[in-house]
C-alpha positions in Angstrom: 111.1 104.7 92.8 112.3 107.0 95.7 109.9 108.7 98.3 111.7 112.2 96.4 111.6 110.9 92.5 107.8 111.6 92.6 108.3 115.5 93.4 107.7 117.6 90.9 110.3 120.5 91.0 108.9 123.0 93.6 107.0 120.5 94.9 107.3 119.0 98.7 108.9 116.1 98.9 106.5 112.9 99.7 107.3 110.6 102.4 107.7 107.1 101.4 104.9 104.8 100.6 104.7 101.8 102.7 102.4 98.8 101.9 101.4 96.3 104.3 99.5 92.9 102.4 96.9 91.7 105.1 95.1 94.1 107.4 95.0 92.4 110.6 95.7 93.3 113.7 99.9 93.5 112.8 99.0 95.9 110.2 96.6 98.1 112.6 99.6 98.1 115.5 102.3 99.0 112.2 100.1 101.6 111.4 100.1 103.4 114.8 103.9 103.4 114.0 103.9 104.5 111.2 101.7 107.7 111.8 104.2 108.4 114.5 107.4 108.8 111.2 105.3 110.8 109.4 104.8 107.4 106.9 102.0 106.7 104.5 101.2 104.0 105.3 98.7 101.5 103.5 97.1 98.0 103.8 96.1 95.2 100.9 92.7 94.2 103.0 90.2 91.4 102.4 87.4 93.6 103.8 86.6 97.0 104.9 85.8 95.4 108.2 89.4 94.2 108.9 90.9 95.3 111.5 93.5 97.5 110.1 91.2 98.6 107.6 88.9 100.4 110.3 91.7 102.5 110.8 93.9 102.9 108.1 93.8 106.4 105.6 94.7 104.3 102.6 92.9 101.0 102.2 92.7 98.9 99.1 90.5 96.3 99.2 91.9 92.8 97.3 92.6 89.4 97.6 96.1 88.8 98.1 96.0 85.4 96.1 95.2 87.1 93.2 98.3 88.4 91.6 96.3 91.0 89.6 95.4 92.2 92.7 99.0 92.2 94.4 100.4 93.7 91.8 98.5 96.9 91.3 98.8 97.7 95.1 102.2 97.0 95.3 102.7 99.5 92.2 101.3 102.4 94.0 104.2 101.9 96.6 107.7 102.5 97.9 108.4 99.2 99.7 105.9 96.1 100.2 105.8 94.1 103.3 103.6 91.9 105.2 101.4 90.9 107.7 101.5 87.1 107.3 103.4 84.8 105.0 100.9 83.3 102.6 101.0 85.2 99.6 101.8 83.2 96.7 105.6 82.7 96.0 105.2 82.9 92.6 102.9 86.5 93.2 106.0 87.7 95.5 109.0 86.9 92.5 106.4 89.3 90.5 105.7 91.8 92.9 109.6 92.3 93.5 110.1 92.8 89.9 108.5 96.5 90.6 108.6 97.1 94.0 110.8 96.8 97.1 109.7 94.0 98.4 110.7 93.5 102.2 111.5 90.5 102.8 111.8 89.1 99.5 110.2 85.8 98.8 113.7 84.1 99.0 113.5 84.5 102.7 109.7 84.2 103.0 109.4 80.7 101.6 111.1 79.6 105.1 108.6 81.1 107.2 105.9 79.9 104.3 106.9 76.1 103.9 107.9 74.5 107.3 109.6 71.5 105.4 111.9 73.7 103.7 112.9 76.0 106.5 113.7 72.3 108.7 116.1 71.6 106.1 117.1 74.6 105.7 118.2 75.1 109.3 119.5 72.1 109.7 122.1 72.6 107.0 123.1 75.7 108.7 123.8 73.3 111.8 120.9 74.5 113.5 119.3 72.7 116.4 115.3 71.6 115.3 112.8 68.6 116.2 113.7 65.7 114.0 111.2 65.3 111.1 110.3 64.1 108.0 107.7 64.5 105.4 104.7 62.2 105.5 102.0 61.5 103.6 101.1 57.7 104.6 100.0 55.8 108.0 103.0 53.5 107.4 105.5 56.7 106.8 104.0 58.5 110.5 104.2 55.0 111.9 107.7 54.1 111.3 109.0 57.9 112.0 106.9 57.1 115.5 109.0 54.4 116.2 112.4 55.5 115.5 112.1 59.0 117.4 109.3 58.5 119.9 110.4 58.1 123.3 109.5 54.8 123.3 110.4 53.8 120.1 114.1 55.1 120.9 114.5 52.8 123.6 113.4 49.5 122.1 110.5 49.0 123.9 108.3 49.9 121.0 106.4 52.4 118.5 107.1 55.8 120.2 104.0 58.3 120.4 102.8 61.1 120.7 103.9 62.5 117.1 103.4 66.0 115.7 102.2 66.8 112.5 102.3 69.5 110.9 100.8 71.4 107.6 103.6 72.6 105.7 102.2 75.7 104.9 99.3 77.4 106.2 99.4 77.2 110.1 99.0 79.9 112.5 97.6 80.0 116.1 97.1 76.2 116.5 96.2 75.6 113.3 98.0 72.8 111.3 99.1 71.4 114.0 98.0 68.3 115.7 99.5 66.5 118.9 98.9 62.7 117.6 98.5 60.4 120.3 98.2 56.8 118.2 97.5 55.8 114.9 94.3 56.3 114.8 94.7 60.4 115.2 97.4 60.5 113.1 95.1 58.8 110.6 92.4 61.7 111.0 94.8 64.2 110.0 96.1 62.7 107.0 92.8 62.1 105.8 92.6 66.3 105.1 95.2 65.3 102.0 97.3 68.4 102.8 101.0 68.5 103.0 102.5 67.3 106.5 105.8 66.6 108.1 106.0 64.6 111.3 108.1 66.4 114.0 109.5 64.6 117.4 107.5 65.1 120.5 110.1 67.8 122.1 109.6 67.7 125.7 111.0 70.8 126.6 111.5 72.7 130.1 109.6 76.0 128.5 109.5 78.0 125.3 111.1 81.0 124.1 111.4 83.8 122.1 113.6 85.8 120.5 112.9 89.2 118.2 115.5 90.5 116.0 115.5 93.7 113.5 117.6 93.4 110.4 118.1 96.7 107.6 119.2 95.9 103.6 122.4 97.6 104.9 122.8 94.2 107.2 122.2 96.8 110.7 120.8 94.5 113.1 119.2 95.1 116.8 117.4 92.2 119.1 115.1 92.1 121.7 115.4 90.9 125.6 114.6 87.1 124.9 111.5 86.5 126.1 109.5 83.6 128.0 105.8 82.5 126.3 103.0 80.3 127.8 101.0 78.5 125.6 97.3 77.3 125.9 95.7 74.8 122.5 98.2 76.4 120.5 97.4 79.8 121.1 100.2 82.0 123.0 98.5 83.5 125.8 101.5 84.9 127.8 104.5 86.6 127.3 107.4 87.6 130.0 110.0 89.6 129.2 113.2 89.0 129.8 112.7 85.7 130.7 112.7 84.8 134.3 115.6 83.4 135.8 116.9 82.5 131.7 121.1 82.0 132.2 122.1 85.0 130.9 125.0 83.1 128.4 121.8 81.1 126.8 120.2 84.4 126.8 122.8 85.9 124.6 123.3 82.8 122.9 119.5 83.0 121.8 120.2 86.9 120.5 122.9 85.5 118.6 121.0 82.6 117.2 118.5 85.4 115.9 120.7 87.8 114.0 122.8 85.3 112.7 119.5 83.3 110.9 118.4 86.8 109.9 121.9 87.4 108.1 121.7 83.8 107.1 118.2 84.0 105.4 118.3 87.2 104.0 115.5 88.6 106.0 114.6 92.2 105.9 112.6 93.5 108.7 111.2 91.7 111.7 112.1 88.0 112.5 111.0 86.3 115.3 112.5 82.8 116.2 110.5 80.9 118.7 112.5 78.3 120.8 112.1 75.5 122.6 114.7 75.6 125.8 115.6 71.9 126.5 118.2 71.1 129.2 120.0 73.9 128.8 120.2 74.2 125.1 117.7 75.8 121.9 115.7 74.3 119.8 114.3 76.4 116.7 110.7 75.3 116.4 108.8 77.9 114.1 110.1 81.2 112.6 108.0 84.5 111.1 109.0 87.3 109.3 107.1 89.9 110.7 105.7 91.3 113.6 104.9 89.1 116.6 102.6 88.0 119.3 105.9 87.6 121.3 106.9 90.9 120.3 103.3 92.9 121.7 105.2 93.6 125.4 107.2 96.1 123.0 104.5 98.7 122.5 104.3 99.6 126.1 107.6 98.1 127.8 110.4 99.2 125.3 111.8 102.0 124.2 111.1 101.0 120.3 108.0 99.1 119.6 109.0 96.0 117.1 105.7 97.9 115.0 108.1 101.0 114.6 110.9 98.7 114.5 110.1 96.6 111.1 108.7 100.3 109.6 112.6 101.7 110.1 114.2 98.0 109.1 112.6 98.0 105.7 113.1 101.7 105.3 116.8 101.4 105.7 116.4 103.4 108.7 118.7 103.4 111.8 117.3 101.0 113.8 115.8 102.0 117.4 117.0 100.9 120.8 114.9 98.0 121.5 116.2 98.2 125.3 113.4 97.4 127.8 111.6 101.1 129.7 111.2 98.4 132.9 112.9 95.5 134.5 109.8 93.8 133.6 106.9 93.0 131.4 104.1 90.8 130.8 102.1 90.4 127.8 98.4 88.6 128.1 96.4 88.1 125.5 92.4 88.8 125.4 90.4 86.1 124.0 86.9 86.6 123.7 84.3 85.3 125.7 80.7 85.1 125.4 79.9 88.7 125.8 81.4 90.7 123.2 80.5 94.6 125.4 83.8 94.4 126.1 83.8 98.5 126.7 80.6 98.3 129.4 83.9 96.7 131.1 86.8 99.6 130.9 85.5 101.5 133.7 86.4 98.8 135.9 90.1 98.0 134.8 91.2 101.5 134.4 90.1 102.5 137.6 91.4 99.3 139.2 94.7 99.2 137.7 95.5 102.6 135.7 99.4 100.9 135.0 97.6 98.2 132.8 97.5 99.1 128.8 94.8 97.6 126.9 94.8 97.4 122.9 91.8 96.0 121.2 92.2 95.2 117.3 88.7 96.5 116.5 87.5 92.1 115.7 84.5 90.6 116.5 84.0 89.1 119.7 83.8 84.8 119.0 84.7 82.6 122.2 88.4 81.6 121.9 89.4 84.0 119.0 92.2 86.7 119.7 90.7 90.1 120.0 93.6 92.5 121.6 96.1 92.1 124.3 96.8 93.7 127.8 100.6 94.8 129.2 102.0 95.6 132.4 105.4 97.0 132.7 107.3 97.2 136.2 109.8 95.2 138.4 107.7 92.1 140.5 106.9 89.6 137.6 105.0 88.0 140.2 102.7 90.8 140.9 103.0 91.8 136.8 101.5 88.5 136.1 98.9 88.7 138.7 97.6 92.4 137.6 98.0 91.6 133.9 95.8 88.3 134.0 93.5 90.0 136.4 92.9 92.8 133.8 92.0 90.6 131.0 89.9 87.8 132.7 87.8 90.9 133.5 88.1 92.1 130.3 86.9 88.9 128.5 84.9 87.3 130.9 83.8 89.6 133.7 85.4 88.0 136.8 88.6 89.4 138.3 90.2 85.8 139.3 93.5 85.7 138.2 93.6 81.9 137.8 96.6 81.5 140.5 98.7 81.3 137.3 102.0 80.1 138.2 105.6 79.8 135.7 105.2 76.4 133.9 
């Protein structure tokens, strides 16, 4: 169904009918964009208390692990995408049997299944971690000792290892840094699905945000710089300080060539590992980004507006940067949750910083919005931005001395 076919003659034409599964805060950014096209946009939400559903028009509230549920608000629209990547496969081959569904589960089940989308790359010649499924001590063990660092040089069993859920993860979660046997054992106790990964010790991580339309247009983002802390990204610089601009390029490449590769439809983001001088895919997502946030405020077209016009078949927007500069921080919460009795102060300190909340409930440690500053000193960007939202979270304006890892 077109966004015309529904027009009755002498009617208006409607404008297509876009429908985001999850209602976090993804969907409550894609929103914003999409009021800006003139889209209707709507949201599959768990609650009326998610965060996009406090601010969407069209909310329909479901569970989108029942395929009953998928499927009738997927019927009601033009094109179907998402705002994470666990939905069912089996719901998704369904789903795309009536609707557009953007991407399709062919390309999804990379970003859904970690052990296929290792394999996967590493057919395509890709650089990754070495890894293996596991689901034994003596399994983890012997991968330990043929890729840890010690194992590789004879002197023994190599730790740390990585595990990793297959599917599942996000933020920190399904991951462990195994230091010995005896945490490795903890995590297999859960009984999940795991694959041990090599310890990468790499020099810092990247990013890199491509755009990719059914009529195989693509468009990619500066290739940015994150920091992480516990598996949470709390950072992002963009472009990437002091990044050699042929691995910069070679990174852009890397990103619309897996799109092409995969299939993908929309948003991908490829998040890298830079290790003497060369990549290192370590996670992929078909969707908006936490890397991708700086885009809102320091690019000419948000990646929000971006993956609205990529699964529209729109022209794609410039994704060139407004700044030399920008840094991305992201608010966790603290143990106040008035985190408005605190505006007045950071707007009237710093009126260049943008804050965007995502409407959540304040918990210590959880991810509740995310501050930018655009400009052309990523020293002094850094400083201001992590000033802004150590206020914001936890009322003092120190701005940890934070220094490029």
């Amino acid at each position: 169904m077109t966004a015309t076919s529904a027009a009755g003659a002498g009617q208006q034409p409607r404008p297509p009918v876009v429908g985001m599964v999850g209602a976090g805060q993804l969907a409550r950014m894609t929103a914003q964009a999409a009021i800006s096209l003139g889209i209707e946009f709507r949201v599959l939400a768990d609650t009326p208390s998610d965060s996009a559903a406090q601010v969407c028009a069209n909310v329909v509230v479901g569970d989108y692990r029942s395929a009953a549920d998928v499927l009738a608000f997927g019927a009601g629209c033009d094109v179907v995408t998402f705002d994470h990547e666990h939905v069912p496969g089996e719901h998704l081959t369904a789903l795309a049997a009536a609707s557009d569904v953007r991407p399709g589960g062919s390309a999804l089940r990379f970003a859904q299944n970690k052990a296929v989308m290792r394999e996967h790359l590493a057919g395509l010649g890709v650089r990754v971690p070495r890894y293996r499924p596991v689901s034994s001590m003596a399994e983890v063990a012997a991968f330990a000792a043929e890729t840890g660092p010690a194992g590789r040089d004879g002197t023994g069993a190599g730790w740390p290892v990585v595990l990793k859920a297959t599917s599942g993860g996000y933020d920190g979660k399904g991951v462990w840094l195994c230091a010995d046997e005896a945490a490795a054992a903890q995590v297999l106790a859960h009984g999940i699905g795991l694959i041990a990964e090599e310890y990468v010790r790499f020099d810092r991580e990247l990013a890199v945000l491509v755009a990719r339309s059914p009529k195989g247009q693509g468009a990619s983002y500066p290739v940015v710089q994150t920091v992480q802390e516990d598996g949470i990204c709390r950072e992002v610089i963009a472009p990437a300080p002091g990044l050699d601009p042929d691995l910069a390029v070679a990174a852009q490449h890397l990103g619309l060539r897996l799109a092409a590769e995969l299939g993908v439809t929309g948003l991908l983001a490829v998040e890298l590992f830079e290790v003497g001088g060369e990549l290192v895919v370590n996670e992929l997502a078909m969707r908006p980004h936490n890397s991708g946030h700086w885009t809102m405020d320091g690019a000419v077209t948000s990646q929000f507006e971006q993956h609205v016009r990529a699964i529209l078949d729109l022209p794609l927007g410039s994704p060139a940067m407004t700044a030399p500069q920008a840094v991305m921080v992201n608010l966790l919460g603290g143990d106040d949750p008035d985190l408005y009795s605190r505006f007045v102060h950071v707007m009237a300190a710093d009126p260049g910083v943008r804050v965007h909340l995502y409407g959540k409930q304040v918990r210590p440690g959880r991810k509740i919005g995310h501050v930018t500053v655009a400009g052309d000193d990523v020293g002094r960007l850094r400083e201001r931005a992590w000033r802004a939202a150590n206020f914001l979270s936890l009322g003092t304006e120190e701005p940890d001395g934070r220094v490029l890892p």
